[in-house]
BABAGU-333726 format. One record per residue (C-alpha): residue number from 0; chain; x, y, z. Coordinates in steps of 0.05 Angstrom, whole numbers, plus 5000, padded with zeros to 4 digits. Layout:
N
ATOM koldren fipa   xx   yy   zz
ATOM     NUM    A    X    Y    Z
...
END
This chain:
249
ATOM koldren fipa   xx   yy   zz
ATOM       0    A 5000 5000 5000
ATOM       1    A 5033 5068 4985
ATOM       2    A 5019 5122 5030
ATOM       3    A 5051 5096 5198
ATOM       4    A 5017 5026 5390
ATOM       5    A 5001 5088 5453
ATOM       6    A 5051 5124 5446
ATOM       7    A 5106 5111 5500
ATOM       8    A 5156 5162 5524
ATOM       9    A 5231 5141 5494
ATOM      10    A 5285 5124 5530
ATOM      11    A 5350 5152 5497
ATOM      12    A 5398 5097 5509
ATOM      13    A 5485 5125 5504
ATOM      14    A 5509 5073 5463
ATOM      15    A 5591 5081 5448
ATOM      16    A 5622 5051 5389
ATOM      17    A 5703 5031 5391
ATOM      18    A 5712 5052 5327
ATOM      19    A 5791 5073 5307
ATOM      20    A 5786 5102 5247
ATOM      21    A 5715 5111 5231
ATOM      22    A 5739 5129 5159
ATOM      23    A 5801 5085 5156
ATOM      24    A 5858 5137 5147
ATOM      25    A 5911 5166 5188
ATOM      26    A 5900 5241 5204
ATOM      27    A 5847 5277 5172
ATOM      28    A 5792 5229 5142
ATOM      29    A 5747 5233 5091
ATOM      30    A 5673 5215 5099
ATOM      31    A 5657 5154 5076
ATOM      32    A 5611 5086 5084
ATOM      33    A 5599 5076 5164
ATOM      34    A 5647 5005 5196
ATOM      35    A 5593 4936 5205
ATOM      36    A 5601 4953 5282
ATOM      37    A 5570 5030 5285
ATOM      38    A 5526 5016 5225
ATOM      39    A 5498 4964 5263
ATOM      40    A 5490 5001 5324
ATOM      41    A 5461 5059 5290
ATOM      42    A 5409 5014 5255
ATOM      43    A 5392 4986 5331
ATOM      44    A 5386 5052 5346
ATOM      45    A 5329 5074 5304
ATOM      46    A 5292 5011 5303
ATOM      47    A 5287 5000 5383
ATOM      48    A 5269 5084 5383
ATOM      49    A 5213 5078 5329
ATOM      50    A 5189 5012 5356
ATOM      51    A 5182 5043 5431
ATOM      52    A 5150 5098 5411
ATOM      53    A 5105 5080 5354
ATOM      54    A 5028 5082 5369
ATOM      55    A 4996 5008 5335
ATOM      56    A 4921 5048 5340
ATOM      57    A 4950 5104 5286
ATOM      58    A 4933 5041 5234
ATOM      59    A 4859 5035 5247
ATOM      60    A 4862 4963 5257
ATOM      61    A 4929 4936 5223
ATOM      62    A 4972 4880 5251
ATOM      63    A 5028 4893 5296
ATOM      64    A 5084 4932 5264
ATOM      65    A 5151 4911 5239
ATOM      66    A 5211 4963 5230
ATOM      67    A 5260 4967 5185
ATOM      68    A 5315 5018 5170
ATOM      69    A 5338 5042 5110
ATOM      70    A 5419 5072 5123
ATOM      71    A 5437 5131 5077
ATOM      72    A 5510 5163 5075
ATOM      73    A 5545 5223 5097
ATOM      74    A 5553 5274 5057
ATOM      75    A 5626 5266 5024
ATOM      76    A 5656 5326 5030
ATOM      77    A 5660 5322 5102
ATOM      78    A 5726 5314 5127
ATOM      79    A 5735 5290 5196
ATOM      80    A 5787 5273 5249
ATOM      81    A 5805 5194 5269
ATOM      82    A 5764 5178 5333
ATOM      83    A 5764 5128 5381
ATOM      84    A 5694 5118 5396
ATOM      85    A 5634 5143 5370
ATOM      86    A 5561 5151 5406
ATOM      87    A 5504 5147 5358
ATOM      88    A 5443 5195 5388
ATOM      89    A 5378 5223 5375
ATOM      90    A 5381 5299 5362
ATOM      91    A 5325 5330 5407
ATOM      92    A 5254 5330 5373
ATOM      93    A 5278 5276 5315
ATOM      94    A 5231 5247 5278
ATOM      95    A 5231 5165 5290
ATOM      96    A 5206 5140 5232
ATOM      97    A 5203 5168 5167
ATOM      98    A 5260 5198 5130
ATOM      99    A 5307 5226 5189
ATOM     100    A 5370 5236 5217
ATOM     101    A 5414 5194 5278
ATOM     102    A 5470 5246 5302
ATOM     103    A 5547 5214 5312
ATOM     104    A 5588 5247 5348
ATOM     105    A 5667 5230 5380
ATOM     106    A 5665 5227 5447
ATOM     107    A 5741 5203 5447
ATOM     108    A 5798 5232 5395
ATOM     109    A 5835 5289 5384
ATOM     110    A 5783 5333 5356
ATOM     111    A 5715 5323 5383
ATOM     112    A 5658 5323 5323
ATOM     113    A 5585 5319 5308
ATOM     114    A 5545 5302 5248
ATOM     115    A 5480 5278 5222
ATOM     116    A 5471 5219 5180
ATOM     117    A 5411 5211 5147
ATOM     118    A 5363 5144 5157
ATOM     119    A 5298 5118 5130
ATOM     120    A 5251 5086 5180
ATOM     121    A 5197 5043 5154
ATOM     122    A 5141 5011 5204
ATOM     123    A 5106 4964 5157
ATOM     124    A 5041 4920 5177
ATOM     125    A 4988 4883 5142
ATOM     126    A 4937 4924 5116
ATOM     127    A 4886 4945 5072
ATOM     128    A 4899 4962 4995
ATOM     129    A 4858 4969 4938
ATOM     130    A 4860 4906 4895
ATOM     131    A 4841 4948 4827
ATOM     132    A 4848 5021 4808
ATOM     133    A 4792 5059 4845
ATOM     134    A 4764 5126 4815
ATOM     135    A 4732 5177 4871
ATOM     136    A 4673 5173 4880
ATOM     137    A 4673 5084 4892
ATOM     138    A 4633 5064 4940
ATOM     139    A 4680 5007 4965
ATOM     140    A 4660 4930 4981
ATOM     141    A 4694 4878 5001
ATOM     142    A 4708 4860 4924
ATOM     143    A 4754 4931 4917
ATOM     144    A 4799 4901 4975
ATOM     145    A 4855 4864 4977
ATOM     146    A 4905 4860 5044
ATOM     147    A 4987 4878 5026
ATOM     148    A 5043 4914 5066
ATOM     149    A 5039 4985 5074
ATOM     150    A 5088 5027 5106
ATOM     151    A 5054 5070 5169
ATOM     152    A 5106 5109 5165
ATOM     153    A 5103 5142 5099
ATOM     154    A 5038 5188 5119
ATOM     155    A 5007 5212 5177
ATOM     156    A 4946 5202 5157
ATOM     157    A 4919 5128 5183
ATOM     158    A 4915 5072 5146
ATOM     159    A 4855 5027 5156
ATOM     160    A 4871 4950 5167
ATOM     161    A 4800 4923 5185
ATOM     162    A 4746 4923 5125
ATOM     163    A 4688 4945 5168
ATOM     164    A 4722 5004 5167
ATOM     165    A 4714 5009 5100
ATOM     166    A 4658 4974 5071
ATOM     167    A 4603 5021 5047
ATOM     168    A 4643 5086 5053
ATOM     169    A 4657 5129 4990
ATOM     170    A 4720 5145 4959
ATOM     171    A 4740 5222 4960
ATOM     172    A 4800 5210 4921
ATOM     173    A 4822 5152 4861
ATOM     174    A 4874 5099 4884
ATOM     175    A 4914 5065 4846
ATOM     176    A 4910 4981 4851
ATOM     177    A 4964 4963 4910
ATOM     178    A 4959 5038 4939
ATOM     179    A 4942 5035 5018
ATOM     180    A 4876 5062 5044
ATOM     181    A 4882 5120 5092
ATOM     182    A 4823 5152 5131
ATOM     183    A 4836 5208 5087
ATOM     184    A 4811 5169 5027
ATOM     185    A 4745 5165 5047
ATOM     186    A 4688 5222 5046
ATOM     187    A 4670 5243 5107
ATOM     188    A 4600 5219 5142
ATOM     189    A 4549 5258 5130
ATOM     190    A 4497 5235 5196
ATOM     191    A 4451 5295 5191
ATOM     192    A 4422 5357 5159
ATOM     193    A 4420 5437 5181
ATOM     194    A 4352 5434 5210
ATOM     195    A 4336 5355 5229
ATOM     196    A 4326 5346 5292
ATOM     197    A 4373 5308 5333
ATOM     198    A 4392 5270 5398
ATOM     199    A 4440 5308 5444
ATOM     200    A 4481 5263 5491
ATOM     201    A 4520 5307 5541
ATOM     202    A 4575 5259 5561
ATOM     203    A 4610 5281 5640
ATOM     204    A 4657 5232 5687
ATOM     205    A 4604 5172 5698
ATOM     206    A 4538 5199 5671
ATOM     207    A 4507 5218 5618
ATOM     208    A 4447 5264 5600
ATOM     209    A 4409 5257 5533
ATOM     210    A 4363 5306 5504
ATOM     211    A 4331 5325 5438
ATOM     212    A 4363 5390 5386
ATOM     213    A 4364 5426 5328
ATOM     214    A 4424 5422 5278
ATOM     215    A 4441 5490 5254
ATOM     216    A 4483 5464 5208
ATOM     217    A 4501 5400 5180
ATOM     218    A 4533 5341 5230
ATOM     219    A 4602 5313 5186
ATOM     220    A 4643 5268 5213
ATOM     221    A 4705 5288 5257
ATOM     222    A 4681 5355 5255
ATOM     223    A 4645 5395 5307
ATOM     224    A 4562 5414 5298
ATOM     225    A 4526 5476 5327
ATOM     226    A 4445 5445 5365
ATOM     227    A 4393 5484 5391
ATOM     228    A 4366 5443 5454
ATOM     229    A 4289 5451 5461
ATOM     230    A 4311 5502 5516
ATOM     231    A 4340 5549 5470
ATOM     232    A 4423 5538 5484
ATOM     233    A 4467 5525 5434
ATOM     234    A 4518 5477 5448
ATOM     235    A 4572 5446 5407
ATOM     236    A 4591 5372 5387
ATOM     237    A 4610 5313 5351
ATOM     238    A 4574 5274 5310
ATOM     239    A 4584 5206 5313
ATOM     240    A 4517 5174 5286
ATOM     241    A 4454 5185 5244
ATOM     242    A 4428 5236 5277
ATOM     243    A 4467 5232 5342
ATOM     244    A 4509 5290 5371
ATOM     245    A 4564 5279 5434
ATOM     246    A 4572 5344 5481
ATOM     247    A 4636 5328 5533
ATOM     248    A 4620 5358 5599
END
């Protein structure tokens, strides 16, 4: 699919790499392809990070994840001093998955540096795709879906791994056959019209309170709608059914 579990606070673990001669010349080094040993650390690195951190419930209902990391290269004109050991890091507010960056730095030679290589983090899981080339406007069954491997990462935008999700909603954009499905795809609900009457639920901590309202304007999914209640207040909520209309307390 073309077009990323509760989110846990990361641990940043110090991890230092014995690594003479990063770049394997005497004095001044160019940059050039990382040693087995850091590469491998740095690959640890980003997988563990993204794994801990990524949130399974941002692919409405996909399997478990799977990471893999994708190594680019430093830029070659850098030119940088032998060091004895080298401490692959994440730079504060990095990205950890997606195309990103794990900072090296040499915490042991003559002249202490800091750079940023770049990485690739994929978190791949089973989900839905469309098994032919969809034009907008499709309302999909189960005939338009096929399951493949989609990369979370690639948008923010959910992808959608259960086909109840999906069966009966309409497309709002074409896909191409093999393309994930993102909640983005699909139109938007439409549960009610400016004017229909509708049930109010006012939602506190351990009760709830239901009464009847006017829309004053229409009640689309995932965004918020303006009722009259029979006592004249206007309050504001979401939809989230034919005719149904949450107010938190």
């Amino acid at each position: 699919m073309g077009r990323q579990v509760t989110m846990r606070p990361m641990t940043q673990r110090r991890t230092l790499i014995p690594c003479l001669a990063l770049f394997a010349l005497a004095g001044a080094a160019m940059a050039g392809p990382l040693e087995p040993d850091l590469s491998q650390q740095v690959q640890r690195l980003a997988r563990d990070s993204a794994s801990a951190a990524w949130v399974s419930s941002t692919a409405l209902g996909a399997t478990p994840a799977r990471v893999e990391v994708e190594l680019g290269q430093l830029d070659p004109r850098l030119t940088l001093a032998p060091c004895a050991q080298i401490e692959p890091y994440l730079p504060a507010g990095t990205r950890l998955y997606g195309r990103t960056r794990i900072g090296l730095r040499c915490v042991q030679g003559p002249t202490r540096w800091n750079v940023s290589l770049p990485v690739t983090v994929k978190v791949l899981a089973t989900s839905l795709v469309a098994g032919i080339a969809l034009p907008a406007g499709t309302v999909l069954g189960t005939q338009h879906l096929a399951s493949g491997e989609v990369d979370l990462a690639a948008s923010p935008d959910p992808a959608i791994g259960q086909a109840e999700l999906a069966v009966g909603r309409t497309l709002a954009r074409p896909l191409a056959a093999g393309d994930a499905l993102r909640k983005g795809d699909l139109k938007a609900r439409h549960w009610f019209a400016a004017g229909e009457m509708v049930m109010v639920v006012a939602q506190g901590q351990g009760f709830a309170v239901t009464a009847e309202g006017q829309a004053l304007g229409p009640g689309l999914e995932g965004q918020p709608a303006r009722i009259r209640t029979e006592s004249g207040r206007i309050v504001t909520g979401m939809p989230v059914a034919e005719r149904k209309v949450v107010v938190p307390l």
